[in-house]
C-alpha positions in Angstrom: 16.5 -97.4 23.2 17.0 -93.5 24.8 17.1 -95.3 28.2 19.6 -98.1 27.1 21.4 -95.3 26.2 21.3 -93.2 28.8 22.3 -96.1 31.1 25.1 -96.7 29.4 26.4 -93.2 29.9 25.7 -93.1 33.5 27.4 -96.1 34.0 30.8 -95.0 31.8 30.6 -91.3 33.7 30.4 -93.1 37.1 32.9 -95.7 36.2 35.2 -93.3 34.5 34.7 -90.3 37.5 34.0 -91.8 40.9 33.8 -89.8 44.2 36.3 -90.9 45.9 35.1 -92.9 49.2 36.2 -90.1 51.8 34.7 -87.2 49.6 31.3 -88.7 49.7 31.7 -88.9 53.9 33.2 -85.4 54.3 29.9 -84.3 52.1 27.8 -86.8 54.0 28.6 -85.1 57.1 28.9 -81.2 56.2 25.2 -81.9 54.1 22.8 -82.6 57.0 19.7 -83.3 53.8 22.0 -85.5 52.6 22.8 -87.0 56.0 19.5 -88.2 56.6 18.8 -90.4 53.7 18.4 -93.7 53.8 21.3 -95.7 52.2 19.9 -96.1 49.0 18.6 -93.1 48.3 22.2 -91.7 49.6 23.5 -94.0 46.6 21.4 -92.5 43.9 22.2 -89.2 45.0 26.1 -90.3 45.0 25.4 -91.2 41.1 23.2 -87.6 40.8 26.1 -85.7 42.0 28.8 -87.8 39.8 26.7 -86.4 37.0 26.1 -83.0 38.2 29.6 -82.6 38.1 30.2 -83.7 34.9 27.5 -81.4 32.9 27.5 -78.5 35.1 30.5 -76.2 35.4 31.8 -74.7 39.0 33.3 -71.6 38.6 35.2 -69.7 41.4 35.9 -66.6 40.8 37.7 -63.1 42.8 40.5 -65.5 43.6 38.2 -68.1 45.3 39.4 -71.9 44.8 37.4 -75.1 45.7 39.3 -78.3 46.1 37.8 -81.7 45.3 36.5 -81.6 48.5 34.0 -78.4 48.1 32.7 -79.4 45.0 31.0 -82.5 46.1 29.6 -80.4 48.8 28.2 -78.1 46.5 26.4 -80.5 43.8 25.3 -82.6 47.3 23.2 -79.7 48.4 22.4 -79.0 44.4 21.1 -82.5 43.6 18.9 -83.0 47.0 15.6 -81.2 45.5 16.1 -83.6 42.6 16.7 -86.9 44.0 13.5 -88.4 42.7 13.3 -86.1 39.9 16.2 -86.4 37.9 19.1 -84.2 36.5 17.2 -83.5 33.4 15.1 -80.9 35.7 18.5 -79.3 35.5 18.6 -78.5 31.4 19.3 -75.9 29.8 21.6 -74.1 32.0 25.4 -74.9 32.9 27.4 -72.5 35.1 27.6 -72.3 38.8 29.2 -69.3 39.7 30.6 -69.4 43.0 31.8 -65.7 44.6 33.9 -65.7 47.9 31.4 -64.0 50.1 28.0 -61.9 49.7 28.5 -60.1 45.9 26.2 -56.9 45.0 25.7 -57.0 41.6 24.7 -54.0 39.6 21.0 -53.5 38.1 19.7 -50.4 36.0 16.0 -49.7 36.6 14.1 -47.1 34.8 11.1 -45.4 37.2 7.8 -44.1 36.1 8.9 -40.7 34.9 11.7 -42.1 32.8 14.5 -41.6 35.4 17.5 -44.2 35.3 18.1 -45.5 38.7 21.8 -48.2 39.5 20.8 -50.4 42.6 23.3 -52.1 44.5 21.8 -55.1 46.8 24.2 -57.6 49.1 23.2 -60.9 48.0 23.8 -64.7 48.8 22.8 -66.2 45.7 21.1 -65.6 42.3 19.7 -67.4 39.5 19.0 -66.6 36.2 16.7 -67.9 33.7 18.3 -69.5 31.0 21.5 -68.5 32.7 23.8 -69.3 35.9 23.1 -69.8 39.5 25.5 -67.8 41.4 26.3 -68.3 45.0 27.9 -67.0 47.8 30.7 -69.8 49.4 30.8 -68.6 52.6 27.0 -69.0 52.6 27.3 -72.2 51.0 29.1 -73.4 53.9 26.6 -71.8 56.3 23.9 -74.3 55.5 22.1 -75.7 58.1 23.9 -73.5 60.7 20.4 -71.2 61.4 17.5 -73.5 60.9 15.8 -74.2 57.8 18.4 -72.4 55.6 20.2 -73.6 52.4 21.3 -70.9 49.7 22.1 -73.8 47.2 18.2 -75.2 47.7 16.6 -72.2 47.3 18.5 -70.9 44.3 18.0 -74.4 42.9 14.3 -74.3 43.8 14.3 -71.1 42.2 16.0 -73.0 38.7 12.7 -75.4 38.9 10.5 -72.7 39.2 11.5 -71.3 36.2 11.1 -74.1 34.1 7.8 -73.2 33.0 8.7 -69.5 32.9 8.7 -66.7 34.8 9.6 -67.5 38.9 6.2 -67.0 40.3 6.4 -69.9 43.2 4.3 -72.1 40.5 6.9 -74.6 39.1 5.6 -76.9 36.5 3.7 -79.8 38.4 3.2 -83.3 38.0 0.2 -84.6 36.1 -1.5 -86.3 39.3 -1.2 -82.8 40.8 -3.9 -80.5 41.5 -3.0 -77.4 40.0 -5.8 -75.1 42.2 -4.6 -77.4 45.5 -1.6 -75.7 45.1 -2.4 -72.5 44.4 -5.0 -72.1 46.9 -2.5 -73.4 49.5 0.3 -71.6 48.7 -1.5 -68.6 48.2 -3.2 -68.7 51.9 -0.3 -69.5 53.5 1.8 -66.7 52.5 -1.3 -64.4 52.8 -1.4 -65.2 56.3 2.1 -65.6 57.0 2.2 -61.9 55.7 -0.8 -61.1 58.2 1.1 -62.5 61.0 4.4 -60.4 60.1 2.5 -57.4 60.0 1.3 -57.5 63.1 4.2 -58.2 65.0 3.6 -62.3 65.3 6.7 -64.7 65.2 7.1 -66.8 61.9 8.2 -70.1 61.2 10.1 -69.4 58.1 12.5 -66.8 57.1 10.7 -63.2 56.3 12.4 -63.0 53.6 10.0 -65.9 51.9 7.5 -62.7 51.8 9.1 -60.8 49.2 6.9 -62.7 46.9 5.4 -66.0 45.6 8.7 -67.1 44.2 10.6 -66.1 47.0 7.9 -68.3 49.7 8.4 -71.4 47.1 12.3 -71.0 47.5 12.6 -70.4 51.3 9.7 -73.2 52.0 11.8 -75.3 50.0 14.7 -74.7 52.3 12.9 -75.4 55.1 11.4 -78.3 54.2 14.8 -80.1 53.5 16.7 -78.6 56.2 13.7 -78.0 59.1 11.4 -80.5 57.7 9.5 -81.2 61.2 9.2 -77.4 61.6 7.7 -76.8 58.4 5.3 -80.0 58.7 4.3 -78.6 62.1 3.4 -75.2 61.1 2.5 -75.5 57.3 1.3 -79.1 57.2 -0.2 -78.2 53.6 2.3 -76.7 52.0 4.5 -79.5 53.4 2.5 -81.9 51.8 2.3 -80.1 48.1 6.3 -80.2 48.4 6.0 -83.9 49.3 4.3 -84.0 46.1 6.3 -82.3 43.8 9.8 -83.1 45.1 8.5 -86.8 45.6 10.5 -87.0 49.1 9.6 -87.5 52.3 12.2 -86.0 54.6 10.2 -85.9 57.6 
């Protein structure tokens, strides 16, 4: 009966809020993930975004403005690590904050000796736990453009993360998953990958992915929907345990 139900509100929000034919196009081709589908899997991602837009709320902000246009865009790139999940991966959260550039938000941290320090950082995105994602536009728009990049993914990928608490780069797996599999490969790869950055070596995804677990699960997620041969070729493993989990195969 829930799935009856649910149908039948898919259905009346796509009937009732279509993407226009051009939109989905423009999207198509500034959403190189997206891009590479085949056509059906294009189509259920046409009815994931529909939905997207209608439970989640896009919210420019510092005199930004996105036209229809933009907002397909943005729930495109939102919606491509859930294709074969579902939006319900997407609960209990409902703002998208979108800034015009890099922001710096403000944080308090307390040290060791009891002394209050304000840090300032220049970010692209951030997402909180129960909270919003927030997101840079102009970095938005630079997806794709230096390889294996997506701000949207990787704040997203940080979203699923947290489903099962803290971001830790251990996002709540399906039962047919082997929890130690993915630990132990995870674990390795970034322990090497670390290695290799320490002593000079070239990587094959951004360093930033060494900040810590949660930040390697975000940036291989990037990678392996925007660089998916890359990542296959140089983490074969963890390419695998993302094949898994995201249930795609976009390589």
């Amino acid at each position: 009966m829930l799935d009856t139900l649910r149908n039948w509100r898919v259905r009346r929000i796509v009937d009732r809020r279509p993407i226009a034919e051009p939109l989905w196009q423009d999207a198509l081709r500034r959403c190189a993930p997206a891009r590479r589908l085949g056509a059906s899997d294009q189509a259920a991602l046409r009815v994931l975004v529909t939905l997207f837009l209608e439970e989640k709320s896009l919210e420019p902000v510092q005199g930004l403005e996105l036209d229809d246009a933009d907002r397909v865009l943005l729930a495109a790139h939102a919606c491509i690590p859930i294709l074969n999940l579902g939006l319900d991966w997407y609960d209990g959260w409902r703002s998208v904050i979108v800034y015009p550039d890099a922001f710096i938000p403000r944080r308090t941290r307390t040290d060791a000796a009891g002394v209050v320090h304000q840090t300032r950082s220049v970010m692209a995105g951030e997402a909180w736990g129960r909270g919003p994602v927030i997101l840079s536009w102009a970095d938005v728009l630079d997806a794709g453009r230096k390889p294996g990049r997506n701000v949207v993914i990787h704040e997203m990928a940080h979203k699923l993360d947290m489903l099962n608490g803290e971001a830790n780069g251990f996002p709540p797996l399906h039962r047919r998953m082997d929890r130690r599999a993915w630990t132990q490969i995870f674990s390795e790869a970034w322990n090497r990958l670390r290695d290799d950055h320490r002593d000079g070596l070239p990587l094959p995804i951004d360093p930033y992915g060494l900040e810590s677990e949660a930040e390697f699960f975000a940036v291989v997620s990037e990678q392996f929907f925007e660089a998916p041969a890359s990542l296959r070729e140089h983490l074969p493993q963890v390419y695998r345990q993302l094949e898994l989990f995201y249930r795609q195969h976009p390589y």
